[in-house]
C-alpha positions as CSV (number, residue, x, y, z in Angstrom):
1,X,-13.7,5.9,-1.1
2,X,-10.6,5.3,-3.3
3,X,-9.2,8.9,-4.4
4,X,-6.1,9.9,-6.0
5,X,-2.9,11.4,-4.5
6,X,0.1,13.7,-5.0
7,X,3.3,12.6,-2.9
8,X,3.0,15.8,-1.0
9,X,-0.5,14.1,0.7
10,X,1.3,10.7,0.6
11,X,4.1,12.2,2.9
12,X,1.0,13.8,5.2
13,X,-0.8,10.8,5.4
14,X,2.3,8.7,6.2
15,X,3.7,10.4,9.0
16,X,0.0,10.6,10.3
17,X,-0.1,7.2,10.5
18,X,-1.4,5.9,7.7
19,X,-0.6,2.2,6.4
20,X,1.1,2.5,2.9
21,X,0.2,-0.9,0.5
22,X,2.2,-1.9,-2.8
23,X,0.1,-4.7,-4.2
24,X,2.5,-5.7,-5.9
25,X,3.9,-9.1,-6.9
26,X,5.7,-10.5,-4.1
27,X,9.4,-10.7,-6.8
28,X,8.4,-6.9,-7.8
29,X,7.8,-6.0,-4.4
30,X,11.4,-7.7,-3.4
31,X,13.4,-5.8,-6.0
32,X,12.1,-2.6,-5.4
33,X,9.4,-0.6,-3.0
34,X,8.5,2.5,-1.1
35,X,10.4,2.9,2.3
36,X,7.8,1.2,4.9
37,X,5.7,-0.3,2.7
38,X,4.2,-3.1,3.0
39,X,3.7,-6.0,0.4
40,X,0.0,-7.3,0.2
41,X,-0.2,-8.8,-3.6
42,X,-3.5,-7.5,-5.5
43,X,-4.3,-11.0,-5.3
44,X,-4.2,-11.6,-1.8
45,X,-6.7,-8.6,-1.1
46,X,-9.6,-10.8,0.2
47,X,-10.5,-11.1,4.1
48,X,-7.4,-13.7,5.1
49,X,-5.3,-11.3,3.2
50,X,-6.2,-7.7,4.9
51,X,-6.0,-9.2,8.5
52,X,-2.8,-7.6,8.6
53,X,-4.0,-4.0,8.3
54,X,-5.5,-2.2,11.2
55,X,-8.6,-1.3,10.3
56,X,-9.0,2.4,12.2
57,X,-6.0,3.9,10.4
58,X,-5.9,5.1,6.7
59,X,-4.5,2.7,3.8
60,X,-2.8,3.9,0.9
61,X,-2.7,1.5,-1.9
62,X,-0.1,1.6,-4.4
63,X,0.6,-0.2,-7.7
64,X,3.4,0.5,-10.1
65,X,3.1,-1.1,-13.4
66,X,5.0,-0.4,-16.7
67,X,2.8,-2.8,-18.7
């Protein structure tokens, strides 16, 4: 269940293992990102797409946008 996070948690969760997301665009993802994060575009969030996550440890999601 989605929930909302202060970057104290983020930190927690992060160095317990958890698998941090920007779904970014792949050129806004490129130009800047969180350390470790990986780049899985909020388009590409469909079955082919998550394959890369490992499905028993947390995901944080994360989505910067300034429009």
């Amino acid at each position: 269940m989605p929930k909302t996070i202060d970057r104290e948690e983020l930190r927690r969760l992060v160095a317990g293992g958890a698998q941090l997301v920007e779904v970014l665009k792949p050129e806004e993802y490129e130009k800047e990102h969180l350390p470790g994060a990986i780049n899985l575009p909020l388009r590409s969030l469909d079955e082919e797409g998550t394959k890369m996550l490992d499905r028993n440890r947390p995901v944080i999601v994360y989505c910067w946008d300034t429009a």
